[in-house]
C-alpha positions in Angstrom: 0.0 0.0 0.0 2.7 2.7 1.5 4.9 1.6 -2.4 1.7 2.8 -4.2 1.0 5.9 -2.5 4.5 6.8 -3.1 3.7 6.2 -7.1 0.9 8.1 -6.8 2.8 11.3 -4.8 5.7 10.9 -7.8 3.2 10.9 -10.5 1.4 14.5 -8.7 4.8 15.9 -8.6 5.6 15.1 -12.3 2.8 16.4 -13.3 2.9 20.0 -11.5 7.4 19.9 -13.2 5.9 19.5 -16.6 5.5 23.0 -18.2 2.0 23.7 -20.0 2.3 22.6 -23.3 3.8 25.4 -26.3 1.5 26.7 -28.1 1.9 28.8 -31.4 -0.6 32.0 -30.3 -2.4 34.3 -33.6 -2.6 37.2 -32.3 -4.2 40.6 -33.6 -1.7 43.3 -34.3 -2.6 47.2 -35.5 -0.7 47.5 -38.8 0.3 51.1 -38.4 1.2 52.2 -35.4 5.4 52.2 -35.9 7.3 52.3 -33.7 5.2 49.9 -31.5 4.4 47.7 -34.6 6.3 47.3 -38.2 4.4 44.7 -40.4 6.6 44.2 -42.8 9.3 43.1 -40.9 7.2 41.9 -37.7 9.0 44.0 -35.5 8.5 46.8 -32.9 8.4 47.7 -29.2 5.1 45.7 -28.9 5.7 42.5 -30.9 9.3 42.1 -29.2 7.8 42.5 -25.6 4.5 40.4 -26.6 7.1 37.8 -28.6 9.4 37.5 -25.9 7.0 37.8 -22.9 5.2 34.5 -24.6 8.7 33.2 -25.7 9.2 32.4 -21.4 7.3 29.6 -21.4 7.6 28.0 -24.9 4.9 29.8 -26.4 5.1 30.9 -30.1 3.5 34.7 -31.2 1.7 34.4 -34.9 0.8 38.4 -35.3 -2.3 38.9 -38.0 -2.5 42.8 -38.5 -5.7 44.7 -39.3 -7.2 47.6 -39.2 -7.2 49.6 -35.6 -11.0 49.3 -36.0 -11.0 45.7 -37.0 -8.5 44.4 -33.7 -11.3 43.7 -31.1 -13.3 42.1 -34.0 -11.3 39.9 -35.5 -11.0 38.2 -31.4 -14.5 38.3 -30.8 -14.8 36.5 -34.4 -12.4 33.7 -33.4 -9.9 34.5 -36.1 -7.2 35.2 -33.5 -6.5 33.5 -29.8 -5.4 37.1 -28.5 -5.4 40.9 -29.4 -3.0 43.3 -28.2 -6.1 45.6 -27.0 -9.9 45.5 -26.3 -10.4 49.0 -28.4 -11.7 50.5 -25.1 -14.6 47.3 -25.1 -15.3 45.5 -22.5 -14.4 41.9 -23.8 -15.1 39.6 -20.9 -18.2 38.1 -22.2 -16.6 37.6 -25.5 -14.6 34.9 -23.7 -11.7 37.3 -23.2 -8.6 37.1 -20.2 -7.0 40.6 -19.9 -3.2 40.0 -19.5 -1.0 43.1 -17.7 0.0 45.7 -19.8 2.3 45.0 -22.6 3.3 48.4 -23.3 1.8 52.5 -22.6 0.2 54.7 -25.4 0.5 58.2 -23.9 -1.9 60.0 -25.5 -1.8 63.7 -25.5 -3.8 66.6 -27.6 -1.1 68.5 -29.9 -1.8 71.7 -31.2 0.4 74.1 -33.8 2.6 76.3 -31.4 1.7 79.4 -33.3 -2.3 79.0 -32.6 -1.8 79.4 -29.1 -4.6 77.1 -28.1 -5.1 76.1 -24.5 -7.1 72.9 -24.0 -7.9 72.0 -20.3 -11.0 70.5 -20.5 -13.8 69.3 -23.3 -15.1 72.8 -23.7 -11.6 73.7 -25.1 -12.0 71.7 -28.1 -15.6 73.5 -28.8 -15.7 74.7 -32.5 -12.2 72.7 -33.1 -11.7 69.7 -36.1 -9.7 66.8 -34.3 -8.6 63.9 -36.1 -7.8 60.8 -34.0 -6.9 56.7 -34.2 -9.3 54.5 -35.0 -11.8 53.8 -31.2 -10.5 56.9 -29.3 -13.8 57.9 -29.3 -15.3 55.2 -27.3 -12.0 55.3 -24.7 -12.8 59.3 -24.2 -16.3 60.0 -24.7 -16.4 62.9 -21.6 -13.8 64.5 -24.3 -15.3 63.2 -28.0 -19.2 63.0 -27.6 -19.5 66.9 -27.9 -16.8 67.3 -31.1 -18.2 64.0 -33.1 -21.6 65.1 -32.5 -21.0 68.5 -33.6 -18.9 66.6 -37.0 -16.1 67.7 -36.4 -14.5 64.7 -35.5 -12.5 62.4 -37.9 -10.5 58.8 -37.5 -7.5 58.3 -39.4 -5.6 54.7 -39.4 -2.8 56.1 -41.2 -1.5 57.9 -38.6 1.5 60.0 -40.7 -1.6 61.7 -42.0 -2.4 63.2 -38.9 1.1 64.8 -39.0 0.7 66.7 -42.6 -2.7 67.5 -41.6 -2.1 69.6 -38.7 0.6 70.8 -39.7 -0.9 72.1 -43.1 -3.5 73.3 -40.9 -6.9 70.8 -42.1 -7.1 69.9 -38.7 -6.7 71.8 -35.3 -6.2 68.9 -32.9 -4.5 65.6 -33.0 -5.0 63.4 -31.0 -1.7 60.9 -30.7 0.4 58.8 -28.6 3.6 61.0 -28.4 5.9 58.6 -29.4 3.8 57.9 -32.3 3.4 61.2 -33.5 6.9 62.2 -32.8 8.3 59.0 -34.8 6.3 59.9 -37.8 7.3 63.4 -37.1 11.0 62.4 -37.7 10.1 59.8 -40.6 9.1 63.0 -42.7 12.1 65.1 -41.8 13.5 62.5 -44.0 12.6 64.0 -47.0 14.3 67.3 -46.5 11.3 69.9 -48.5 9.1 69.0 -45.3 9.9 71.1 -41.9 7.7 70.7 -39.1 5.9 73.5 -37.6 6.7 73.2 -33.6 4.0 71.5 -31.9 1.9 71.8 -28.0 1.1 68.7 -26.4 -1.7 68.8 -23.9 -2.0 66.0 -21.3 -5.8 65.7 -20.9 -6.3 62.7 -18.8 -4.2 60.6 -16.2 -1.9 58.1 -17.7 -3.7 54.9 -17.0 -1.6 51.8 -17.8 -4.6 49.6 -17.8 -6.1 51.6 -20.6 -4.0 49.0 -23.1 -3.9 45.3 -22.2 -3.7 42.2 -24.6 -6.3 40.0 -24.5 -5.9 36.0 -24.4 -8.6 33.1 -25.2 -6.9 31.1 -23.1 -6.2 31.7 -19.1 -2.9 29.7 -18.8 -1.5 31.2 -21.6 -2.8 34.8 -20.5 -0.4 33.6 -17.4 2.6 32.8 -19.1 2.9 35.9 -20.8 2.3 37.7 -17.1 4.6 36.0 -15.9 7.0 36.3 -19.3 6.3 39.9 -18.9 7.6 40.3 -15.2 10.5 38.7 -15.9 11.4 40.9 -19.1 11.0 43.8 -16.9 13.1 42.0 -13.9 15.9 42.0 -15.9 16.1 44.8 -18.1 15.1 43.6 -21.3 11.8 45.1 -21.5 13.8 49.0 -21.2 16.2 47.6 -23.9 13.5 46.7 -26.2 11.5 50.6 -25.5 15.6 51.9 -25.8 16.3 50.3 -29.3 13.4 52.1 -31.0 12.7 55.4 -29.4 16.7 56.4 -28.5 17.0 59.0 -31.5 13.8 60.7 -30.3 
C-alpha cells in the first residue's frame, strides 16, 4: 500500500514539473502604429515585448495585422486567440482574459505652437476639427461626444496623415500617442522639402496603464505571458527593447 501511495505522490509531482504545453498563439496586431508595430518586418516595441513575454514559457507569437477598427473584431470573431487591446470594449463576455500591460500609449492633444490654443477641459476643443486613431472615441467620450456630435470629429488609421494634416493646418487637434506622433514626425524630416511646424502637447487625462492590455482566449496562456512579462522587466530587457526604438527621439 505505502509503495503505491508513493507512485501516486511521484506521479502529482511530475505532473505539477511539466510546463504547460507550447502553443503557437495568432494574435491581432494594429498595422500602423510604428514604432510599437512594423508589419513588414514583424518588429516593434510591442511585438518584441508580446514575442518575448510569450517566448518564457515556450509559447510561439503568430501576429495577423488589421485595421485599428478591426482588432477587437477579429478576437470576438475567433480569427485570433489574443489581441493586443480591447479598443476600449469590454471583452469579458466575448470569452476574453486581460493580461497586464504589454506596453503604454501616452496619449496627449497637440496643437500648432503658433495657434496658441489652450485645451484643459472638453469645452476647449468646442468649435475645433480633431482627427484621431481609429476607437479613441469610445475610450474618451467625456472629451469626444460633444466634437463627433458637432462633425467635427475624424478617424485616421494612417497615422502619418495626422502629421501633414495639422501641420498644413486641415485639422486643429491631434489626438496621438507622443511617441507615435513624434516617430512619424521624424520619418518625414527625412525628406528634406518637409519642416515641421513646432507643436503643444496637452496632457488631458491621467496616464492609466490599464487603458491597453492584450487579450488572451486562453487563461494559462494569459499567465505565461504575465509572468513572461515580469521577468522581461526584472531584468532589463523590457527597457532595452523601449531603448532600441525610441533612443534617436
Amino acid at each position: 500500500m505505502s509503495w503505491t501511495i508513493h507512485l501516486v505522490r511521484a506521479a502529482a509531482l511530475a505532473l505539477v514539473a511539466v510546463p504547460a504545453l507550447a502553443a503557437e498563439v495568432t494574435m491581432a496586431f494594429g498595422e500602423k502604429i510604428p514604432p510599437f508595430c512594423f508589419p513588414e518586418t514583424d518588429s516593434g516595441i510591442e511585438l518584441e515585448v508580446m514575442r518575448e513575454a510569450l517566448a518564457y514559457r515556450g509559447h510561439v507569437l503568430r501576429p495577423r495585422y488589421y485595421s485599428f477598427a478591426r482588432i477587437p473584431v477579429a478576437f470576438k470573431a475567433g480569427e485570433v486567440e489574443a489581441a493586443m487591446t480591447d479598443l476600449g470594449e469590454d471583452m469579458t463576455s466575448w470569452g476574453a482574459y486581460y493580461g497586464n500591460p504589454a506596453v503604454i500609449y501616452d496619449n496627449v492633444f497637440i496643437t500648432l505652437k503658433e495657434r496658441h490654443l489652450s485645451i484643459t477641459k472638453p469645452e476647449d476643443l468646442r468649435g475645433l476639427t480633431v482627427i484621431s486613431f481609429a476607437g479613441a472615441s469610445k475610450r474618451y467620450p467625456d472629451w469626444l461626444d460633444a466634437v463627433r456630435k458637432a462633425g467635427h470629429y475624424y478617424e485616421q488609421n494612417d497615422q502619418a496623415l495626422q502629421v501633414l494634416t495639422l501641420d498644413r493646418g486641415r485639422y486643429d487637434v491631434v489626438l496621438s500617442d507622443r511617441n507615435i506622433f513624434k516617430y512619424f514626425t521624424l520619418q518625414l524630416k527625412l525628406n528634406k522639402s518637409f519642416r515641421p511646424k513646432p507643436v503643444v502637447e496637452h496632457p488631458f487625462v491621467k496616464l492609466n496603464p490599464m487603458d491597453y492590455r492584450p487579450v488572451f482566449r486562453d487563461a494559462a496562456i494569459r499567465d505565461d505571458f504575465n509572468a513572461g512579462l515580469k521577468q522581461l522587466k526584472d531584468t532589463g530587457r523590457f527597457q532595452a527593447i523601449y531603448y532600441k526604438y525610441l533612443a534617436g527621439d
